[in-house]
C-alpha positions in Angstrom: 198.4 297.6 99.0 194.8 296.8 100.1 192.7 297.4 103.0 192.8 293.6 103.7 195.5 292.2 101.8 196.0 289.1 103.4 192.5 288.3 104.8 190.2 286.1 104.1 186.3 286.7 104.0 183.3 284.2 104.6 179.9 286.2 102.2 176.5 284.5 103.2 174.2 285.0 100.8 176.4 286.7 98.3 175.0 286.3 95.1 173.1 289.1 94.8 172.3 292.2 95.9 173.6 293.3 99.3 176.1 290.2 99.6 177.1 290.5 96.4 178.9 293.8 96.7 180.4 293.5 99.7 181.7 290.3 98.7 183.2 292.2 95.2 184.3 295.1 97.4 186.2 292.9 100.1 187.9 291.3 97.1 189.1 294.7 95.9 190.5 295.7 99.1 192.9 292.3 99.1 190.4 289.9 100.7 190.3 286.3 100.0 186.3 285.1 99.5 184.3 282.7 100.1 181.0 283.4 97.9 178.2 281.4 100.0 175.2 281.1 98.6 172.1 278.6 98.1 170.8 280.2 94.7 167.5 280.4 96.8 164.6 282.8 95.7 163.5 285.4 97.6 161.3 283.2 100.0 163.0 280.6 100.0 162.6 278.4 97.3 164.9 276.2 95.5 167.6 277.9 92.7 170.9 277.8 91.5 174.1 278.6 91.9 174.8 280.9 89.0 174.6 284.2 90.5 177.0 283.1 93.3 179.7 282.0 90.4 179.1 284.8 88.0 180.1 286.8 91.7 182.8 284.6 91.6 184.0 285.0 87.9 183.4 288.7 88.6 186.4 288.8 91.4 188.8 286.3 89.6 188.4 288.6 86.6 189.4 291.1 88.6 192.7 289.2 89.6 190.9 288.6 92.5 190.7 285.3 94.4 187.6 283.9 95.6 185.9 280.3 95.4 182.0 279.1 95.3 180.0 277.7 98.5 176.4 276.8 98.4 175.8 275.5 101.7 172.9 276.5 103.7 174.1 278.1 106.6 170.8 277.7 108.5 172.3 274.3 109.4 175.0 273.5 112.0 176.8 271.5 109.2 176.6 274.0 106.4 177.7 276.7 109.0 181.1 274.5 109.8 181.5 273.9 106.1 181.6 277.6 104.9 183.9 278.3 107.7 186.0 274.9 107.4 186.3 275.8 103.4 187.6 279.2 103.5 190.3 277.8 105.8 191.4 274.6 103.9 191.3 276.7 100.6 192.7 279.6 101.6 194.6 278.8 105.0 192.4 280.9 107.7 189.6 282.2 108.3 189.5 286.2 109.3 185.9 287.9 108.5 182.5 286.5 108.4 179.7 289.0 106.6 176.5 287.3 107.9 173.9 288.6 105.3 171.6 285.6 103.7 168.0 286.1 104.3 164.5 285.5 103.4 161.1 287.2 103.5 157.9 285.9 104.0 156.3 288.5 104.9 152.3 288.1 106.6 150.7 289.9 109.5 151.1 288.0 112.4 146.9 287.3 112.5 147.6 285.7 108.7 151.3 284.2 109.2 151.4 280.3 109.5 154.2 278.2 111.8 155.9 277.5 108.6 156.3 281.3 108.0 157.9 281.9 111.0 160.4 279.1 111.6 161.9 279.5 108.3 162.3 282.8 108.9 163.9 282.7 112.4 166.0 280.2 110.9 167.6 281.2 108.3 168.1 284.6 109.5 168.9 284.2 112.9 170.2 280.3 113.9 171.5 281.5 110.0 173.8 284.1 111.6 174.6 282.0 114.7 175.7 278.5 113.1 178.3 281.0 111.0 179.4 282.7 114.0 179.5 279.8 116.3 182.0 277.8 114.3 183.9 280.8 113.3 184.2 281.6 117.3 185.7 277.9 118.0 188.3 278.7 115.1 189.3 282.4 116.8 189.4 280.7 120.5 191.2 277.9 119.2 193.8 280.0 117.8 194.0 282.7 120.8 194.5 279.3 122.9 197.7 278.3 121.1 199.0 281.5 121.1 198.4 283.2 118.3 197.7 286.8 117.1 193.7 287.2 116.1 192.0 289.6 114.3 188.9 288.2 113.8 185.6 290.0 112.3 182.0 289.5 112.7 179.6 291.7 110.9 175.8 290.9 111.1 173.0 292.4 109.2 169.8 293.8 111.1 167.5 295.7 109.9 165.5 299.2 110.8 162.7 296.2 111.2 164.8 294.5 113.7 165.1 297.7 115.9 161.7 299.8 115.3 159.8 296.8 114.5 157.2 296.7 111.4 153.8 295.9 111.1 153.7 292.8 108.6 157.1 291.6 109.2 156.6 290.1 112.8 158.9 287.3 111.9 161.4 289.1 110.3 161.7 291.9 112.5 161.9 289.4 115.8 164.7 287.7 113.9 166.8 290.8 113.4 166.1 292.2 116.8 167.7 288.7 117.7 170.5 289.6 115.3 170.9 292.9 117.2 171.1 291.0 120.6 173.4 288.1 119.1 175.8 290.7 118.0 176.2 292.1 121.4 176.5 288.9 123.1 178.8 287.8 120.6 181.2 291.1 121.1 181.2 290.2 124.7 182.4 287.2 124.3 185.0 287.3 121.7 186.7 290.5 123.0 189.2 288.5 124.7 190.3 286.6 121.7 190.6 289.6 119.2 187.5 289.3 117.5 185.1 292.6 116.7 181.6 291.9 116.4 179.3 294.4 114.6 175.8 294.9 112.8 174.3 297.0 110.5 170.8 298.2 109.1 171.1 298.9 105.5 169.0 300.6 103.5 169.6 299.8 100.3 167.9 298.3 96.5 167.8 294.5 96.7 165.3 291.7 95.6 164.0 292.5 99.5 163.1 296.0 98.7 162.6 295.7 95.2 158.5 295.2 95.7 157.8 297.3 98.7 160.1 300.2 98.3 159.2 301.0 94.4 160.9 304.5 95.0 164.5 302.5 95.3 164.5 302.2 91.4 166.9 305.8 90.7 168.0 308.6 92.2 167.0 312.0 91.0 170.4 313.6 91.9 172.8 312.0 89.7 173.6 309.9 93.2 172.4 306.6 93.9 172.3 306.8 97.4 169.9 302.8 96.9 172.8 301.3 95.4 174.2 298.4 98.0 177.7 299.3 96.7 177.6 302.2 99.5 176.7 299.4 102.2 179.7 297.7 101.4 181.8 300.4 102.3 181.2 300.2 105.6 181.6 296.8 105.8 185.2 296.9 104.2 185.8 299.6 106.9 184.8 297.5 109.7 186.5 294.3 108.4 189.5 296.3 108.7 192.2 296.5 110.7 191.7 300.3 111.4 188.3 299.1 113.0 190.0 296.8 116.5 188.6 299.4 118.7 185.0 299.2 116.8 182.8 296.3 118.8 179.4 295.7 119.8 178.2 298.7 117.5 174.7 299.0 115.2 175.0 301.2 112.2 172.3 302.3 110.0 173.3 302.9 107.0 172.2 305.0 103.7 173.7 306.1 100.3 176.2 308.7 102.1 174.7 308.2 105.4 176.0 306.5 108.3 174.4 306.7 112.0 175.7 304.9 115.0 173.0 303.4 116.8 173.0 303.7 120.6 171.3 300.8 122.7 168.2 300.4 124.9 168.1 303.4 127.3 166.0 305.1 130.2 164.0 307.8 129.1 161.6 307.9 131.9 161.9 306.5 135.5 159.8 306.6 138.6 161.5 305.6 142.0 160.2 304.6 145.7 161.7 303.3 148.8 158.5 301.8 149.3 157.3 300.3 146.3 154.5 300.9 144.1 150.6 299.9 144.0 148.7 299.9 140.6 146.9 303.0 141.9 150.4 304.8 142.2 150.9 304.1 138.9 148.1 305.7 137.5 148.8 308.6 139.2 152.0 309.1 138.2 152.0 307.7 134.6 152.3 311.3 133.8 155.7 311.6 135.2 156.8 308.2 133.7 156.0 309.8 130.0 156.7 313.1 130.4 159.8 313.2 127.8 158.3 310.5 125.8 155.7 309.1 124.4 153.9 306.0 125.7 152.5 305.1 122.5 154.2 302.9 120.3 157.3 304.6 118.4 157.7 305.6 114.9 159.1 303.4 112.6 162.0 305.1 111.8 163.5 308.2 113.9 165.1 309.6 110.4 
């Protein structure tokens, strides 16, 4: 017996890397999948499908069912049809892995309109076209009476909640993703549905050029190989996960942290009110557990 015998999963961008995995692993734990993926490069451009069926031809192998789609999901159409194939293939519909991305990576004096709107959209209207089709599926369902289970799980990024210099697109878009996700849990909670995101750190095309230390692990442990993401990802797929929702994880090789959200950590109050001069005199007292200069990048 699998984890999710019975289920059936919805992979964007699952041809390589990151996608890829998860989409193999939630086949091994009894998931139904539907491999999307454009056969894009890494910014973009046009490719093929190949990857996304050797993924395919990897799970069937396996005795593992699962079923090509290379739709872009950056559209409102190609976000029904992934959703509307997975549930005249295989009957329903029950976890969506939002992962497809791009880079195009500029500093935001250099970056050109172009830059940033493909970005934002593939990314981010990318994870909400999936999610918003998958949501009128899970509602439509609750509404006749039926039991749902539904599963969202987004991918952000350590960009998308530290922010990083070069990636202004890409780190407003998974900041977005961050937000989505808990608007999304919100809403859904009614009908069954979990909605999750994670932060992986992990070897992909992505990473390949800017993080060259990714290539091995010294230890005899791969803690870059995306297989570990995936793990997490079958977890929260799960059944064992209903009470998980609205969560951020960051996760690496073995490590997993839970991300909390935005929080005080300094405050300044008045019955009165305050004038610009107040402030200055009692900046002080507004930073006095943290900083006021602009975070590090990573708190790891």
């Amino acid at each position: 017996m699998g984890l999710l015998d019975g289920k059936v999963a919805v992979v964007t961008g699952a041809g390589r890397g990151i996608g890829r995995e998860e989409a193999i692993t939630l086949a091994k734990n009894g998931a139904k999948v539907v491999v999307n993926d454009v056969g894009a490069g890494l910014h973009g451009e046009a490719g093929d499908l190949t990857p996304a069926q050797e993924v395919v031809n990897t799970i069937t192998a396996a005795g593992g069912e699962a079923v090509i789609n290379g739709d872009d999901i950056s559209t409102w159409a190609g976000g029904k049809n992934v959703i509307d194939q997975a549930i005249d293939t295989f009957g329903s519909m029950d976890i969506l892995v939002n992962n497809a991305g791009i880079l195009r990576d500029k500093m935001s004096f250099n970056m050109e309109e172009s830059d940033w709107d493909d970005v934002i959209r593939v990314h981010l209207k990318g994870h909400f076209a999936t999610a918003q089709h998958a949501a009128v599926y899970w509602r439509g369902r609750a509404k006749a009476g039926e039991a749902v289970t539904g599963r969202i799980i987004n991918t952000s990024s350590e960009a998308g909640l530290f922010g990083s210099a070069g990636q202004a697109n890409y780190a407003a878009a998974k900041g977005g993703i961050v937000s989505l996700t808990w608007v999304l849990a919100r809403e859904l909670e009614r009908f069954g549905v979990t909605v999750n995101a994670i932060a992986p750190r992990a070897r992909t095309r992505m990473t390949d050029a800017v993080f060259p230390e990714m290539a091995k692990s010294d230890d005899g442990f791969d803690k870059f190989d995306p297989v570990h993401i995936a793990q997490l990802i079958a977890f929260l797929a799960s059944p064992e996960a209903h009470d998980v929702s609205g969560q951020i994880f960051v996760v690496f090789g073995g490590d997993v942290w839970a991300m909390s959200a935005f929080r005080p950590v300094g405050e300044l109050h008045s019955a009165t009110g305050w004038t610009p001069e107040d402030l200055v005199a009692h900046k002080g007292e507004l930073f006095k557990d943290h900083p006021s200069t602009v975070p590090p990048f990573s708190f790891f």
